[in-house]
ChimeraX commands (.cxc) that place a marker at each C-alpha (Angstrom):
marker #1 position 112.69,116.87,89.52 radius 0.5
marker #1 position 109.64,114.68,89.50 radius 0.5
marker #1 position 108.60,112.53,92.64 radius 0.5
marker #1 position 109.73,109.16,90.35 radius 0.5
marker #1 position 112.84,110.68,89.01 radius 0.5
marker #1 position 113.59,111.40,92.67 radius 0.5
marker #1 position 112.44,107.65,93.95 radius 0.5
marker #1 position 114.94,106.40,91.26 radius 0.5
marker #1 position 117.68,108.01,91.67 radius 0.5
marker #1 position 117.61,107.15,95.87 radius 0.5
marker #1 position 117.12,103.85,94.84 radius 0.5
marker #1 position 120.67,103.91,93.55 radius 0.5
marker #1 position 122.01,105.79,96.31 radius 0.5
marker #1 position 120.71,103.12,98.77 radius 0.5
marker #1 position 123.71,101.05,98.23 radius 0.5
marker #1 position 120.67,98.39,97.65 radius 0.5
marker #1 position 123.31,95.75,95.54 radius 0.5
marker #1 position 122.60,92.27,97.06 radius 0.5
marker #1 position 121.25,89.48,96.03 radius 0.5
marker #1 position 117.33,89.60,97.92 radius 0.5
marker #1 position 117.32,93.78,97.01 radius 0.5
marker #1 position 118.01,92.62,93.45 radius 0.5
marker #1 position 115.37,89.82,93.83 radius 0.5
marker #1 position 112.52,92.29,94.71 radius 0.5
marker #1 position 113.22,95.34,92.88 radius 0.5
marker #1 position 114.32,93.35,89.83 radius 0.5
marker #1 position 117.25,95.19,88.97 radius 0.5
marker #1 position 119.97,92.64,89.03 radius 0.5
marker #1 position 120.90,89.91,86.50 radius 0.5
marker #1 position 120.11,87.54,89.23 radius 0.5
marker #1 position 116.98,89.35,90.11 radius 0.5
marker #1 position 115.72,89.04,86.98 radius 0.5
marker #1 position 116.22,85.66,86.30 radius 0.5
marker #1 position 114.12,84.92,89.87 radius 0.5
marker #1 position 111.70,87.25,88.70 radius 0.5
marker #1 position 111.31,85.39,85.70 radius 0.5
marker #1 position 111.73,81.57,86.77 radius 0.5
marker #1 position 109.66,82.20,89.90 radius 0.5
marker #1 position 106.77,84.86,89.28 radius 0.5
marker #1 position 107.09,84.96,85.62 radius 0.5
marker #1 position 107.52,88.78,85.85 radius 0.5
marker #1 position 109.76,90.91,83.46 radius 0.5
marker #1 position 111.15,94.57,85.26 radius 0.5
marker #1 position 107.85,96.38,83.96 radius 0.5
marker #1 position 105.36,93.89,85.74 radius 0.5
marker #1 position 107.55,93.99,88.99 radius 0.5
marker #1 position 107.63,97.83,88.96 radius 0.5
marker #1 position 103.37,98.24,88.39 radius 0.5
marker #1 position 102.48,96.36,91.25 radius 0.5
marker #1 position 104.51,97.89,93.43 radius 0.5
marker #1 position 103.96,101.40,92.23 radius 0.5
marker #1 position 99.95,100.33,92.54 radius 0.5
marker #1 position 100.87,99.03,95.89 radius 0.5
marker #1 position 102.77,102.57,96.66 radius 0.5
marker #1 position 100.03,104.70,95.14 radius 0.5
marker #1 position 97.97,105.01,98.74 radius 0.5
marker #1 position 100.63,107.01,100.18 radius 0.5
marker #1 position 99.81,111.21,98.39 radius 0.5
marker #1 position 102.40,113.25,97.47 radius 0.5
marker #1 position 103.83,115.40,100.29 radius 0.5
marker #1 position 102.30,112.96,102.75 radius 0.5
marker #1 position 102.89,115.11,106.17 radius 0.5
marker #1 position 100.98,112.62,108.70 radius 0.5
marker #1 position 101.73,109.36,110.57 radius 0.5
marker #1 position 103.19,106.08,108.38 radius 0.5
marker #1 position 103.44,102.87,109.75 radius 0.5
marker #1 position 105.50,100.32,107.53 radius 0.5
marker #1 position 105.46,97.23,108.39 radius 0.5
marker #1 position 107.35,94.73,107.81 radius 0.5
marker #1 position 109.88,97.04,106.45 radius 0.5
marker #1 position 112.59,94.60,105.27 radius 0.5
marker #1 position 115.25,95.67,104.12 radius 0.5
marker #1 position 113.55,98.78,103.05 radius 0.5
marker #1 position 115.16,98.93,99.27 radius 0.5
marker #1 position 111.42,99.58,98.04 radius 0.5
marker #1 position 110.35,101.98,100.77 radius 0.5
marker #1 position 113.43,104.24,101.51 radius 0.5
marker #1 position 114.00,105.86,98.41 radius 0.5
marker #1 position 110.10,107.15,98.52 radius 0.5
marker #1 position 110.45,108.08,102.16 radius 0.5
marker #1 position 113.37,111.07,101.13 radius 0.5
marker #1 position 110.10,112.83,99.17 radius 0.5
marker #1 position 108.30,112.71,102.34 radius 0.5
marker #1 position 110.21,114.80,104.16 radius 0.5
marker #1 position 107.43,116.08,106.78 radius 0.5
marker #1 position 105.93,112.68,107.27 radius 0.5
marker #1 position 106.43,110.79,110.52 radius 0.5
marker #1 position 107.27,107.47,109.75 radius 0.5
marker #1 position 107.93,104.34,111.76 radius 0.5
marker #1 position 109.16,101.11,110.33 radius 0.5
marker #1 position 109.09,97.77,112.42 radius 0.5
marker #1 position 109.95,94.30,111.66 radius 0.5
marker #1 position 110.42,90.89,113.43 radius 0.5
marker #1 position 114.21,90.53,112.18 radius 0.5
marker #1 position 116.97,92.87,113.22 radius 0.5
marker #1 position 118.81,91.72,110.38 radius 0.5
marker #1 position 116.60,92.80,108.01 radius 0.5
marker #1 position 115.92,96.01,109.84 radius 0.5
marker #1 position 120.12,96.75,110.16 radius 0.5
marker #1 position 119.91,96.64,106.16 radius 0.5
marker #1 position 117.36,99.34,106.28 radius 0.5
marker #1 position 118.65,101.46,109.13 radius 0.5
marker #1 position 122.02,101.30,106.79 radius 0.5
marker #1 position 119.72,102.58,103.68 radius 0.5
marker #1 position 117.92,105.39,105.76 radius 0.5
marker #1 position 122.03,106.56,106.47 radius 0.5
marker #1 position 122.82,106.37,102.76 radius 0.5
marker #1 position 119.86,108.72,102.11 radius 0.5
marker #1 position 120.36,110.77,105.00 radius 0.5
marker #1 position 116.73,110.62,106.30 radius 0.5
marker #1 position 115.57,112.24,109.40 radius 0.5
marker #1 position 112.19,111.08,109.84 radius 0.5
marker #1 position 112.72,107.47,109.91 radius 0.5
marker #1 position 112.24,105.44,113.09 radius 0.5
marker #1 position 112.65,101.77,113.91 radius 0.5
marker #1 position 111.32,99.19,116.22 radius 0.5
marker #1 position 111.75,95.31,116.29 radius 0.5
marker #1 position 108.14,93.93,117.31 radius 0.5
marker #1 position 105.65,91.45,116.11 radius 0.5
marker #1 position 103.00,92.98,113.72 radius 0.5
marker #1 position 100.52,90.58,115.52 radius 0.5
marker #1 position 100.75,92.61,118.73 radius 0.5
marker #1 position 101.63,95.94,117.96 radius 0.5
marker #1 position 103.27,98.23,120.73 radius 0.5
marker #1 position 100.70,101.49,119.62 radius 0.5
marker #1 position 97.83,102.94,120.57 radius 0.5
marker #1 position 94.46,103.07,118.86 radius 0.5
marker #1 position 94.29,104.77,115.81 radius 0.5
marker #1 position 97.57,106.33,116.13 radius 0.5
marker #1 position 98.42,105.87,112.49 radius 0.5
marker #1 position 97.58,108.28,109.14 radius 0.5
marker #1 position 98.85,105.23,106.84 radius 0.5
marker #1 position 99.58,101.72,107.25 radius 0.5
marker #1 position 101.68,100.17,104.25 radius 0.5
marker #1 position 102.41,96.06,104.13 radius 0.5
marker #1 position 105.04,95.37,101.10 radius 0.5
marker #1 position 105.31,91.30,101.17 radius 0.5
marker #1 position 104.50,90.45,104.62 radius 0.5
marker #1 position 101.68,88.90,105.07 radius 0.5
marker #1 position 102.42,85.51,103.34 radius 0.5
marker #1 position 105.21,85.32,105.77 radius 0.5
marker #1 position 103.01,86.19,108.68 radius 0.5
marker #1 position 102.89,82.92,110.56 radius 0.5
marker #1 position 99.69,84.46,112.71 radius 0.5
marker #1 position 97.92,86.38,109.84 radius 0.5
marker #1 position 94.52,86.79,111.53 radius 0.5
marker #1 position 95.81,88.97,114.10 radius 0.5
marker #1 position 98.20,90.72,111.73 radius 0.5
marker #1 position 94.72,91.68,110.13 radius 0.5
marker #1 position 93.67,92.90,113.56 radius 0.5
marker #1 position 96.46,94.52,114.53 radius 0.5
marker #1 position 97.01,96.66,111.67 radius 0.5
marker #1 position 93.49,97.48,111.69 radius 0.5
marker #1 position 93.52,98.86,115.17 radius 0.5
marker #1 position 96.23,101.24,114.59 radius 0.5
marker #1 position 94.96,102.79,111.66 radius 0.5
marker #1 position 92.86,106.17,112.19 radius 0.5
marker #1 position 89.55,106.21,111.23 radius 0.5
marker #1 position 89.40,107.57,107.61 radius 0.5
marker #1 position 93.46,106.10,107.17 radius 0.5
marker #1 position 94.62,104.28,104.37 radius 0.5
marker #1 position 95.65,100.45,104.60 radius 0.5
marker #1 position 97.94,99.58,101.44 radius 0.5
marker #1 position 100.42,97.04,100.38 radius 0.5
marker #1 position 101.06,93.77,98.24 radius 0.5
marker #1 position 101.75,90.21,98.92 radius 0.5
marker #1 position 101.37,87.00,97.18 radius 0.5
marker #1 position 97.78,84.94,96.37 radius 0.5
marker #1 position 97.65,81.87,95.38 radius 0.5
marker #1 position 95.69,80.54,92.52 radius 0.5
marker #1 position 97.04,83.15,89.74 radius 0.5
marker #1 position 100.19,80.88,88.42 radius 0.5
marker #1 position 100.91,77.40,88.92 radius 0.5
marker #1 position 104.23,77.76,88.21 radius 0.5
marker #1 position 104.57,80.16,91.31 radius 0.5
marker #1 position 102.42,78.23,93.51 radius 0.5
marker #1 position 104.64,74.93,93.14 radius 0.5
marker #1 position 107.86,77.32,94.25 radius 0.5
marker #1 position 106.01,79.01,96.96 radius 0.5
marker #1 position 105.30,75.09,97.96 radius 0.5
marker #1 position 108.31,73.15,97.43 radius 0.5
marker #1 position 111.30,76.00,97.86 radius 0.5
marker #1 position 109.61,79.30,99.77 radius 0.5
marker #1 position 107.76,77.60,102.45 radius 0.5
marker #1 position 110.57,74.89,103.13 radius 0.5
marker #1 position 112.81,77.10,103.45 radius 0.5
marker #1 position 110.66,79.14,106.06 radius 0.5
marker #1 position 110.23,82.36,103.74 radius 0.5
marker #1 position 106.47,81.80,103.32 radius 0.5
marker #1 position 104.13,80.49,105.77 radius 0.5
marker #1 position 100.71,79.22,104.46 radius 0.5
marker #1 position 97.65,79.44,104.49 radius 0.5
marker #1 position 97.55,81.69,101.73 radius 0.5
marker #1 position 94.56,83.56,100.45 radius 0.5
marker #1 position 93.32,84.05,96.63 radius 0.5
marker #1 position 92.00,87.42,95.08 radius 0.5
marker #1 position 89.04,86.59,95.67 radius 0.5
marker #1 position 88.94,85.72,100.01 radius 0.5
marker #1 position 91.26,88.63,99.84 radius 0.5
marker #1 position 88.97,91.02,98.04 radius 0.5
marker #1 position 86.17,89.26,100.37 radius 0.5
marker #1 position 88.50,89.82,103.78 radius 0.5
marker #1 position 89.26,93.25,103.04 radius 0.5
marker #1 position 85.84,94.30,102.09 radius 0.5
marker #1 position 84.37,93.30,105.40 radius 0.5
marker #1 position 86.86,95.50,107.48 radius 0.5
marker #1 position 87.17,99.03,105.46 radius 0.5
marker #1 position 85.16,100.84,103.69 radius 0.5
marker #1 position 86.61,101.38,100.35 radius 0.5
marker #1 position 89.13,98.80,98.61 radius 0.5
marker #1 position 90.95,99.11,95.26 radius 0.5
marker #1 position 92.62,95.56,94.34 radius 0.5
marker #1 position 94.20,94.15,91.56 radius 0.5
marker #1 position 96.81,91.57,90.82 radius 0.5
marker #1 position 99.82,90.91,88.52 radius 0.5
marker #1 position 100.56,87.42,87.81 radius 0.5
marker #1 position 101.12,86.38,91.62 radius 0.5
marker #1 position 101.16,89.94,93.19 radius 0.5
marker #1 position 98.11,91.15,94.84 radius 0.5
marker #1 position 98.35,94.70,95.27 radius 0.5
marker #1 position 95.96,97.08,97.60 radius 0.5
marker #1 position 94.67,100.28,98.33 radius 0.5
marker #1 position 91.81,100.85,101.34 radius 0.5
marker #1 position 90.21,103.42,103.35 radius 0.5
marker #1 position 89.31,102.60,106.68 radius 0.5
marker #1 position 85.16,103.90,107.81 radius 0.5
marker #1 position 84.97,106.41,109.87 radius 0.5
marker #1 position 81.81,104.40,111.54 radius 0.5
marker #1 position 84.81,102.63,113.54 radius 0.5
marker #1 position 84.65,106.11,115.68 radius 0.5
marker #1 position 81.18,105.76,116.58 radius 0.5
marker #1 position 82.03,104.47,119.90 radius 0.5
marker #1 position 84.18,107.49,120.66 radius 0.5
marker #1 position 81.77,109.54,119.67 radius 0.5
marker #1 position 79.07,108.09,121.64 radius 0.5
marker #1 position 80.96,108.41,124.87 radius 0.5
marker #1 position 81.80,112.11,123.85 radius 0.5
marker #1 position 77.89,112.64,123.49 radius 0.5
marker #1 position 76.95,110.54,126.62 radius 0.5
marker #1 position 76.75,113.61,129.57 radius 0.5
marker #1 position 75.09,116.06,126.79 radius 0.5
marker #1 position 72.40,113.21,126.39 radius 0.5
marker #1 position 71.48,113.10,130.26 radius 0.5
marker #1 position 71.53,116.52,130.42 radius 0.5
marker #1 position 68.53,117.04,128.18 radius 0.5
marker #1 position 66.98,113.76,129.15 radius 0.5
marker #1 position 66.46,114.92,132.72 radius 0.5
marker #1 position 64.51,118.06,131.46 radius 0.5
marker #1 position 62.53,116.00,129.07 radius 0.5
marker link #1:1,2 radius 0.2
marker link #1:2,3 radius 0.2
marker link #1:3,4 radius 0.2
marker link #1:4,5 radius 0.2
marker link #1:5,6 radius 0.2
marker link #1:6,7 radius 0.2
marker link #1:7,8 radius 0.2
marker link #1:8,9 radius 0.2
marker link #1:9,10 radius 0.2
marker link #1:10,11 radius 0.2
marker link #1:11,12 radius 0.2
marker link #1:12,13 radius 0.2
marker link #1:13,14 radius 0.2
marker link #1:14,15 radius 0.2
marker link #1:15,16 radius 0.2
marker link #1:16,17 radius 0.2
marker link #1:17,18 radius 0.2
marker link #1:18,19 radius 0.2
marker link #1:19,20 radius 0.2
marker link #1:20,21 radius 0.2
marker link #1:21,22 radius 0.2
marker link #1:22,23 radius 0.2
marker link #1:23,24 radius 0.2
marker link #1:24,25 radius 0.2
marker link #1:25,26 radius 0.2
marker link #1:26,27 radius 0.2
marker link #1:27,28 radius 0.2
marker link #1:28,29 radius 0.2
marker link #1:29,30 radius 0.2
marker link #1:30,31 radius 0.2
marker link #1:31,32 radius 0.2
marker link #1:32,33 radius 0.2
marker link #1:33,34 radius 0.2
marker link #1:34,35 radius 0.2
marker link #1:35,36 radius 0.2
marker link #1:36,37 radius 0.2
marker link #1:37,38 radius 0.2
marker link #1:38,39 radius 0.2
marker link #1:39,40 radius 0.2
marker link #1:40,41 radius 0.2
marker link #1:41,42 radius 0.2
marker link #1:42,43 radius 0.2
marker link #1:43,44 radius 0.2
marker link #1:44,45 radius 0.2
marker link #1:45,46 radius 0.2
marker link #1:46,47 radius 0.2
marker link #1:47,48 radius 0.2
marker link #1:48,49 radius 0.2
marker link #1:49,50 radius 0.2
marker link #1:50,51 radius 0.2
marker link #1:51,52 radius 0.2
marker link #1:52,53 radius 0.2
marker link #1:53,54 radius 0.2
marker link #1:54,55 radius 0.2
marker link #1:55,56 radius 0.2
marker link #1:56,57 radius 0.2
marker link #1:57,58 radius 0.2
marker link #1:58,59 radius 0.2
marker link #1:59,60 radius 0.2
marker link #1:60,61 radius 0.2
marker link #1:61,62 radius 0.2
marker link #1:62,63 radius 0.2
marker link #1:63,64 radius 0.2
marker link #1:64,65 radius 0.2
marker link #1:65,66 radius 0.2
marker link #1:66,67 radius 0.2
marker link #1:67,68 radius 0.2
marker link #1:68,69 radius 0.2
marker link #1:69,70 radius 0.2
marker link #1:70,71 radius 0.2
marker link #1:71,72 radius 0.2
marker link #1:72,73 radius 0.2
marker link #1:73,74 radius 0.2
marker link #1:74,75 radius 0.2
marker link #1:75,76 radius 0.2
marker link #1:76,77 radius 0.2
marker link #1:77,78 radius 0.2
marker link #1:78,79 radius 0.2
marker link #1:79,80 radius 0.2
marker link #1:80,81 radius 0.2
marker link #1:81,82 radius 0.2
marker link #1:82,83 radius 0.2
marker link #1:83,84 radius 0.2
marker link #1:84,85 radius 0.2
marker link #1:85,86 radius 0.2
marker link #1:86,87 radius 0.2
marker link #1:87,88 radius 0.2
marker link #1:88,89 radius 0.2
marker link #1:89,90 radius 0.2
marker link #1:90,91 radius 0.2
marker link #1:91,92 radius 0.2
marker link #1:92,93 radius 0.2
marker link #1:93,94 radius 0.2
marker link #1:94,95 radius 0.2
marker link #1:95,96 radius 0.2
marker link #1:96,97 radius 0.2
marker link #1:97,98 radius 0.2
marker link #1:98,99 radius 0.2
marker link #1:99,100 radius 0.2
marker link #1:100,101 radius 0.2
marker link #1:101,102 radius 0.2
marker link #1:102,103 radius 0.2
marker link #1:103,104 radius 0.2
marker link #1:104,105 radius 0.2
marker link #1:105,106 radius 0.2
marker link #1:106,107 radius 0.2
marker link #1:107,108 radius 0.2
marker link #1:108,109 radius 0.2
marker link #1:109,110 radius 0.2
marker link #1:110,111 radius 0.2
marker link #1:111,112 radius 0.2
marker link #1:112,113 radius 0.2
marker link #1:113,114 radius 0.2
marker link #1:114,115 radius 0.2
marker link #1:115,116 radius 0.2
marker link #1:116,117 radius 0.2
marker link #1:117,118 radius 0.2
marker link #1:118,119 radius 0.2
marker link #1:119,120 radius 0.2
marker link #1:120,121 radius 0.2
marker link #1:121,122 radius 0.2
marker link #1:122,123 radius 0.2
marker link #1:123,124 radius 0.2
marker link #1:124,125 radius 0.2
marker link #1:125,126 radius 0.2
marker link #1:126,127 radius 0.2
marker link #1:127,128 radius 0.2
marker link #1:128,129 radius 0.2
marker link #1:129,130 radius 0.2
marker link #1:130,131 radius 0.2
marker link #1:131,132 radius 0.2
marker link #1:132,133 radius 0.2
marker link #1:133,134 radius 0.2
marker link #1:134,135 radius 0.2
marker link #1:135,136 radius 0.2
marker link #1:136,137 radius 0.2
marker link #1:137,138 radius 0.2
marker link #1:138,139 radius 0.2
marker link #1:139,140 radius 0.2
marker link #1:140,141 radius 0.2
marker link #1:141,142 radius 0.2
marker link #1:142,143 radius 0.2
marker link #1:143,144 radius 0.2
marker link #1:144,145 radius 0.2
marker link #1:145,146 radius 0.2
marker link #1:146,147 radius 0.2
marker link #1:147,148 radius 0.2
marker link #1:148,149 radius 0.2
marker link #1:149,150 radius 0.2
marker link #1:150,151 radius 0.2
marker link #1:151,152 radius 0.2
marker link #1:152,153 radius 0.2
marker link #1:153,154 radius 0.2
marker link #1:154,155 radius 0.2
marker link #1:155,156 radius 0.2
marker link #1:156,157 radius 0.2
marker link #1:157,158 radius 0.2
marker link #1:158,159 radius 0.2
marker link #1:159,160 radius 0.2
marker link #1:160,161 radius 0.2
marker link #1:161,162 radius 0.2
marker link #1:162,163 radius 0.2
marker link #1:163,164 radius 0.2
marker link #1:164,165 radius 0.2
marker link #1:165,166 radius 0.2
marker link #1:166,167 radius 0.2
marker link #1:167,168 radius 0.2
marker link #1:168,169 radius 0.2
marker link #1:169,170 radius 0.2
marker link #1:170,171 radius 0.2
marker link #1:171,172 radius 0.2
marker link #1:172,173 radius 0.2
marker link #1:173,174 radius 0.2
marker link #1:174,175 radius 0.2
marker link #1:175,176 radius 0.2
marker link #1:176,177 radius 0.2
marker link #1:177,178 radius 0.2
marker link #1:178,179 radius 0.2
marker link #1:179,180 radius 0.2
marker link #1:180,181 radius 0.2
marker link #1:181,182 radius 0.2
marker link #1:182,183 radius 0.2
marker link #1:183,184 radius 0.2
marker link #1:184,185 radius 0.2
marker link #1:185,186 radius 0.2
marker link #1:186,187 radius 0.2
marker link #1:187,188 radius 0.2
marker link #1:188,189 radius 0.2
marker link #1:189,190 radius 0.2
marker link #1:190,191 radius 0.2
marker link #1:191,192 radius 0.2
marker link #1:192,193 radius 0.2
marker link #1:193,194 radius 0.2
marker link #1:194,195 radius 0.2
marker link #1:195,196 radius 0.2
marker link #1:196,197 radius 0.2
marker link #1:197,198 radius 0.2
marker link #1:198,199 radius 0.2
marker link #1:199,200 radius 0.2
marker link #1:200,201 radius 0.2
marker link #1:201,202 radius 0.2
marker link #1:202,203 radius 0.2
marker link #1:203,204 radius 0.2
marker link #1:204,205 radius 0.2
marker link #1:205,206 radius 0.2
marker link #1:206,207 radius 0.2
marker link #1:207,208 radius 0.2
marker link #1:208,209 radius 0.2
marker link #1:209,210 radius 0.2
marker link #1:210,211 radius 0.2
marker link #1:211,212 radius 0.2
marker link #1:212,213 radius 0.2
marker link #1:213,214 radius 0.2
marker link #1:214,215 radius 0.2
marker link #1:215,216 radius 0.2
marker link #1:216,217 radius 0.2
marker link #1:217,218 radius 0.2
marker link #1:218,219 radius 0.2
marker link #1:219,220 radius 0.2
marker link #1:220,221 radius 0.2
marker link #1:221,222 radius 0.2
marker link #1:222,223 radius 0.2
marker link #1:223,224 radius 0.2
marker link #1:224,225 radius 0.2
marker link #1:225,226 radius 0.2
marker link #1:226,227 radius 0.2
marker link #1:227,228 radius 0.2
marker link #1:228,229 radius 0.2
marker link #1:229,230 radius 0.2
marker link #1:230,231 radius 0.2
marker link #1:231,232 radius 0.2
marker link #1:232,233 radius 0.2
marker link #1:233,234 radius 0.2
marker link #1:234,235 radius 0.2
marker link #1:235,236 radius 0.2
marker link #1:236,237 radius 0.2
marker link #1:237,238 radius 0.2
marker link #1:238,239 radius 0.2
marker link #1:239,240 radius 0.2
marker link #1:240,241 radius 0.2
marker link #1:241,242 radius 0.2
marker link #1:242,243 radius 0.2
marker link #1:243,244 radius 0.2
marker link #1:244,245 radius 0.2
marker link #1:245,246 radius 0.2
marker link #1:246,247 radius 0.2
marker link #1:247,248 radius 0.2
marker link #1:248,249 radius 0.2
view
């Protein structure tokens, strides 16, 4: 069985049936109809961005996976059971949401799922502890998105990959007014807000490579952090073998 036959068929297993999993997989009559009112997105749409979004994590991904937020991990779950020698940790600021996923990751049977309630702007790891760091509509609900940037960053290994989606602004007016008058009021969506293009700009300055697109609303990403980042390590590593030969020279 192919890796999407497999991702579909956990994604029905995940017992994934309410109202916000229907929302953002658009799977539900009522999920469709937001989909549709809101981002002015049929199934097909909803689906590319988030398979672009997925597409920085390779097939039989072994290493170390950061999600976060992870929601209510309907999107992420289902992919995680063809990862089956990946390490993965998923944190998020709700334990709500994170119950709904821990309940998805028993559906599925996964083994190699941990969780963590934290606050992505001051992460509880180490330097460059993580292989992959994924963000699936967090950061326009960040309320401190500069040092979500940071953060996430920091914990990626030199040479990791940094991938995810969220919404810009700018792309649909139609979207924009709901994100202003119903998301934010309601206290799903905190601005400011970039645009493709201070996105594009933002990302560019911190990694090294960065593959971006958008549909309708949706920006989706896929970047490789510079292994330059290391330099410092490296020039602490070097430091005694550099005195050595300087006091011969």
């Amino acid at each position: 069985m192919e890796r999407k036959e497999i991702i579909c068929s956990a994604y029905r297993m995940t017992g994934g049936n309410n109202f916000y999993d229907g929302m953002i997989t658009c799977s539900t009559l009522s999920g469709k109809a937001v989909c549709r009112l809101v981002w002015i997105m049929n199934k097909a749409e909803n689906d590319a961005y988030l398979e672009k979004a997925l597409s920085g994590i390779p097939e039989n991904f072994s290493g170390k996976l950061l999600e976060v937020p992870v929601g209510a991990g309907i999107l992420t779950m289902p992919v995680y059971q063809t990862m089956p020698e990946a390490d993965i940790t998923c944190l998020d600021y709700s334990a709500d949401m994170m119950g709904q996923a821990q309940e998805k990751v028993e559906h599925l049977h996964l083994k190699n799922v941990t969780f963590r309630q934290g606050d992505v702007g001051a992460l509880p790891y180490a330097d460059d502890t993580f292989d992959i760091v994924l963000s699936l509509n967090g950061f326009h609900a960040f309320p401190d998105k500069e040092a979500a940037y940071r953060e996430l960053f920091r914990v990626l290994k030199p040479g990791g990959t940094f991938c995810g989606c969220f919404y810009v602004m700018g792309e649909q007016k139609r979207t924009d007014w709901f994100v202003r008058h119903v998301y934010e009021k309601t206290g799903f969506f905190t601005p400011p807000y970039e645009t493709a293009f201070s996105l594009k700009k933002r990302l560019g300055k911190l990694y090294a490579a960065v593959t971006l697109g958008t549909v309708k609303s949706m920006a989706w990403f896929v970047c490789r952090k510079g292994l330059r980042w290391n330099l410092r390590h490296l020039e602490i590593e070097m430091l005694p073998l550099f005195c050595f030969f300087t006091q011969w020279a």
